[in-house]
N, C-alpha and C positions, 0 to 999 in steps of 0.2 A: 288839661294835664294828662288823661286818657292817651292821647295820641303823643306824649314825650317818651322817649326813650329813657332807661334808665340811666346809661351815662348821662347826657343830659341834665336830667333831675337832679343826680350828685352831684354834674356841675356845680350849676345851681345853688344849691345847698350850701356848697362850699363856701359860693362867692358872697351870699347871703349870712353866712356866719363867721366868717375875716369882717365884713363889713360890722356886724353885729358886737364884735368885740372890739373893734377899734374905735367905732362909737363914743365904747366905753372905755378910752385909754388904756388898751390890750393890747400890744402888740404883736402879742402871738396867742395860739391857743393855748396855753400852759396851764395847766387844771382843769380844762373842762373835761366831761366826760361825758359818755355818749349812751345812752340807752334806748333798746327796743322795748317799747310800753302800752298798754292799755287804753282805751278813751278815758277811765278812770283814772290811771295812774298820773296820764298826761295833765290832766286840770288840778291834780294833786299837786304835781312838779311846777307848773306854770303858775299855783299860791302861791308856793313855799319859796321857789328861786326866781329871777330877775334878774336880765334876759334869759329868755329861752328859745333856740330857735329849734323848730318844728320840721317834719314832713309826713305826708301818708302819703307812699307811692301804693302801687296794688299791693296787694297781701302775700301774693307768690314772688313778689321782690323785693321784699325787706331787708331780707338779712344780705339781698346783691347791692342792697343801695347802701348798708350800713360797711360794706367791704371796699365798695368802691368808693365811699366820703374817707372813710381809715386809710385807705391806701392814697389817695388825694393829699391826705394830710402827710402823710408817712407815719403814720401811728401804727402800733401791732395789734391785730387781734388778741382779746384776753384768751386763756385756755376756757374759758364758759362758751367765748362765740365760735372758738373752732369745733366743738361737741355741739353747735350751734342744729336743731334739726328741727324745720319749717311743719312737719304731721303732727307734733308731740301734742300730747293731753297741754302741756306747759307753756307751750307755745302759739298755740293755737289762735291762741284772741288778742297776741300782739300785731297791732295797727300802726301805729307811729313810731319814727327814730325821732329823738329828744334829743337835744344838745345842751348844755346846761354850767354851770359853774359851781362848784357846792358852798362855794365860799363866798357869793354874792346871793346872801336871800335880803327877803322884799322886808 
């Protein structure tokens, strides 16, 4: 995974979470919602909701992987991910983009 590019991996991503919802008689993404999280937060999220689908690209392309899965979709960025800043004390130890449904827990 090292050597994929990030477009790629958004690909990816994408096609792995159409699949993921369809699965589940979804036809479209409609409610899911998309977050950059934690190793912790993620096994928290991956309890509590069912499906979830996953990525860890590198750390310095998160928030390009999470612009380029949104923009894939046609979704908008919130006003939180455009103040979105990769140095911060806040951000620092996000690892994973989550994908998730709030309305489907386990």
């Amino acid at each position: 995974m090292i050597n994929k590019s990030i477009e790629s991996q958004a690909r990816e991503y994408v096609y792995d979470l159409k699949n993921c919802a369809s699965e589940f008689g979804q036809n479209t993404l409609e409610g899911w919602e998309f977050n950059l999280v934690t190793d912790v937060e993620k096994t928290k999220m991956e309890k509590d909701y069912y499906p979830t689908v996953s990525a860890h690209p590198a750390k310095e392309m998160l928030f390009e992987m999470l612009k380029l899965v949104k923009m894939k979709l046609l979704l908008p960025l919130s006003t939180i991910e455009h103040g979105f800043d990769v140095n911060s004390a806040r951000h620092k130890n996000l690892t994973h983009l989550i994908a998730f449904n709030p309305k489907m827990h386990r």
